[in-house]
C-alpha positions, 0 to 999 in steps of 0.5 A, a space after each residue: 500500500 505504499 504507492 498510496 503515499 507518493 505524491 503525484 509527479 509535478 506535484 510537492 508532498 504535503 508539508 509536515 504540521 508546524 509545532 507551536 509554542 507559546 512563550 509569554 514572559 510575566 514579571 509581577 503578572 498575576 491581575 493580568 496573566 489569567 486573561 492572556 493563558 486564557 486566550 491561548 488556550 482556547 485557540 481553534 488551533 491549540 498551541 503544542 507547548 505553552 510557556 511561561 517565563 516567571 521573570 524575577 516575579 515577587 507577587 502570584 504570578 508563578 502561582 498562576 502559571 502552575 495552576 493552569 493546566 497545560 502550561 509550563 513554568 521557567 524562572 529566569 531571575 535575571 530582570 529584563 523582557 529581553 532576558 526573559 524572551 531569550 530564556 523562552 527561546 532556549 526552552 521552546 520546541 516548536 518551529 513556530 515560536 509566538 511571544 505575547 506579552 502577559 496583558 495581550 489576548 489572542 483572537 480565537 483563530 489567530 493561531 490558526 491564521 499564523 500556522 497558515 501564513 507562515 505555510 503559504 509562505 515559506 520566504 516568511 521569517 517573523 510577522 506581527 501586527 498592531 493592536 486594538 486595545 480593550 480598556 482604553 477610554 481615550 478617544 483621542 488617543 485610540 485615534 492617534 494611534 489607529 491613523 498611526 496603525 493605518 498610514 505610518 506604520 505600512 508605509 513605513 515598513 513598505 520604505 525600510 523593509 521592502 524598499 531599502 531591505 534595513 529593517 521593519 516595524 514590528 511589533 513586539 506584544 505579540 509576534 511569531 517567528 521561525 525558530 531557525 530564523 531567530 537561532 540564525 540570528 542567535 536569538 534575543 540581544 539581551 543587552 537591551 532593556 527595553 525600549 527599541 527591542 522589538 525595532 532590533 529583532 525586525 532589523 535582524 530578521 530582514 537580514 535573512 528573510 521577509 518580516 510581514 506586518 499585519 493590517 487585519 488580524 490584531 491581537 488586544 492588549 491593554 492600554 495601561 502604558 498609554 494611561 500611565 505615560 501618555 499617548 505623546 511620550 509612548 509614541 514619541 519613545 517609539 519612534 525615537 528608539 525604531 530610527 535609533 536601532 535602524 540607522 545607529 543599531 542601538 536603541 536611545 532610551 537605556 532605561 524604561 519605566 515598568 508599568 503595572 498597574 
């Protein structure tokens, strides 16, 4: 019965199934890493590993993780997203590695869509998309930021990625990439705190691939950087530290506020 396994001539055999693994990094994450772990795992698509990397946390949050089913719990006690996404990296073993930060939360098929994209399109290393954000009351600033989302960020990633071929806009609350893609690159620079990190990976990954942005299938996150820092000083970080990792390859802003609440 073997001849029923051959594929027709002129025709590719069936890819194999990507394995997924979810990797979300918590440090002080308890209010908020229920809704997130809730959100993977009741993707139409479930995840073959989810993970979380408890990050030097002294609240609940290992606790949080421990108790929900199907998730596996990795301390790093070195402070630092970056730390942390790396720590995930070395412990993952799909072939698709999606990162989420704690406060985001998955569309109920977005694992599903990514597994399709990324098989309709091998050339594919990284994507990540912009957010909608589910508890924020400014309208102004839920303005700015959608213009922002439908005119700059295309534009400019059609200019630096696919124009010039230096880089991407990316967008680090949730994104997936290839694990050989980011063990090309030798993973997470972990000499960057914070800001700019997201801007650093897309660079990277444009050296060896094409890094995709997302306009319609958008995860949510919380708005709490927004709320604490205002809508001016976010964006203004943002894009001061993108330019900054493009042009200088290092981020401007070392040092970053942690916002909790």
């Amino acid at each position: 019965m073997a001849h029923k396994n051959r594929h027709r001539p002129g025709t590719r055999p069936a890819l194999p199934p990507a394995r997924i693994s979810v990797i979300v990094c918590a440090y002080n994450e308890e209010e908020w890493l229920p809704g997130c772990l809730h959100s993977v795992l009741a993707q139409t698509r479930r995840p073959d590993q989810v993970v979380v990397v408890n990050n030097a946390s002294t609240d609940g949050t290992r606790d949080v993780a421990e108790r929900t089913r199907g998730v596996e719990v990795v301390d790093e006690w070195r402070r630092g997203l970056v730390q942390a996404r790396e720590t995930g990296r070395l412990h993952a073993c799909g072939d698709l590695l999606v990162y989420l930060d704690a406060d985001s939360r998955l569309p109920l098929d977005w694992l599903d869509v990514v597994e399709r994209v990324f098989r309709r399109r091998p050339g594919l290393v990284g994507v990540s998309g912009a957010f909608r954000f589910y508890d924020w009351n400014d309208p102004w600033g839920r303005v700015l930021v959608r213009a922002y989302d439908f005119t700059l960020a295309p534009l400019t990633h059609v200019l630096v990625h696919h124009v010039l071929g230096v880089g991407a806009v990316f967008y680090g609350g949730a994104f997936c990439v290839r694990r050989w893609a980011l063990d090309a690159i030798q993973g997470f620079d972990t000499s960057i705190e914070f800001h700019g990190e997201d801007a650093n990976l897309g660079r990277r990954l444009t050296a060896i691939g094409a890094v995709g942005l997302w306009s319609r299938h958008r995860a949510f996150t919380s708005a709490r950087r927004f709320r604490a820092l205002g809508t001016g000083t976010v964006v203004r970080l943002y894009v001061r530290n993108f330019w900054s990792e493009l042009v200088g390859h290092r981020p401007r802003d070392i040092r970053h506020v942690d916002v909790r609440a």
